[in-house]
C-alpha positions in Angstrom: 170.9 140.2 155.9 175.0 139.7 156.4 176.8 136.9 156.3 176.6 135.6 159.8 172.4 135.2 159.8 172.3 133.1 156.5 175.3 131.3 158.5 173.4 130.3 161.5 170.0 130.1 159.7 171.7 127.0 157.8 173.1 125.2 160.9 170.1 125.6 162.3 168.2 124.3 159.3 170.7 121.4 159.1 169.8 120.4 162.7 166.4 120.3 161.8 166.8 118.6 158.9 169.1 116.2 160.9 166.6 115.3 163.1 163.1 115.2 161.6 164.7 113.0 158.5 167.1 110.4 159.3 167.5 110.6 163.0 163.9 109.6 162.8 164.0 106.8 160.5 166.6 105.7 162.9 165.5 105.8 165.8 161.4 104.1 164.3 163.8 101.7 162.7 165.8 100.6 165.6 163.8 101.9 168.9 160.2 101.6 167.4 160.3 105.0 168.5 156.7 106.7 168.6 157.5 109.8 168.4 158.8 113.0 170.3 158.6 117.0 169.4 162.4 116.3 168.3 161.0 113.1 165.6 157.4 114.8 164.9 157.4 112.3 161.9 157.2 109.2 164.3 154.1 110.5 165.5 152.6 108.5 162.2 151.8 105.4 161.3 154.7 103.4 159.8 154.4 103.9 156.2 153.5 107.7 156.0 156.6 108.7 158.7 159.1 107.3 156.4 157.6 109.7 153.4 157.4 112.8 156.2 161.1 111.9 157.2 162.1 111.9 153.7 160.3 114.9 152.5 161.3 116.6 155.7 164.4 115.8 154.5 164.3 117.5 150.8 162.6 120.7 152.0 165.7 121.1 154.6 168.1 120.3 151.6 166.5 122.9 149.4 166.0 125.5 152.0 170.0 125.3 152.3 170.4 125.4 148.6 168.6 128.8 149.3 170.4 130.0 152.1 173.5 129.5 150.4 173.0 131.0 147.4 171.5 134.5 150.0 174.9 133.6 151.4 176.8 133.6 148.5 175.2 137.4 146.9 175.5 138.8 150.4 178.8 138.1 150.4 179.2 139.6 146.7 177.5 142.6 148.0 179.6 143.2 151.0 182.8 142.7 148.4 181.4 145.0 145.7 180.8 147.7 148.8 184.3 147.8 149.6 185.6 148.0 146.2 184.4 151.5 145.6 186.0 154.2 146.1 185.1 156.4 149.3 183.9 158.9 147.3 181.0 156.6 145.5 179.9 155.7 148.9 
């Protein structure tokens, strides 16, 4: 996988992370919002959609934590590739 995948995988990720964590502790805490595909946590009761939104939350941050790091080696790869010399490849 290049560069560019890991790339879009995290803004992706970060939108979904975005919405299924705080935008939905927003919008229950402000709209009593019951829920859409969008805020799937709001289709709880009130205590458990806060700890969905919140763990919702962490399992976005540490999927990016992943996706970086995959970023960050392919990106060593790709440099390591080019530093040989043509003959080596």
């Amino acid at each position: 996988m290049n560069e560019g995948y890991y790339r879009l995988l995290s803004v992706l990720t970060l939108a979904l992370g975005f919405w299924q964590g705080p935008m939905a502790i927003f919008y229950r805490l402000t709209r009593d919002d019951t829920g859409t595909p969008m805020r799937a946590a709001n289709y709880l009761a009130s205590p458990w959609c806060y700890l969905v939104a919140g763990a919702a939350t962490a399992a976005c941050c540490a999927l990016l934590a992943v996706l970086d790091s995959g970023r960050k080696k392919a990106l060593a790869r790709a440099g390591a590739s080019e530093d040989r010399p043509v003959s080596a490849r």
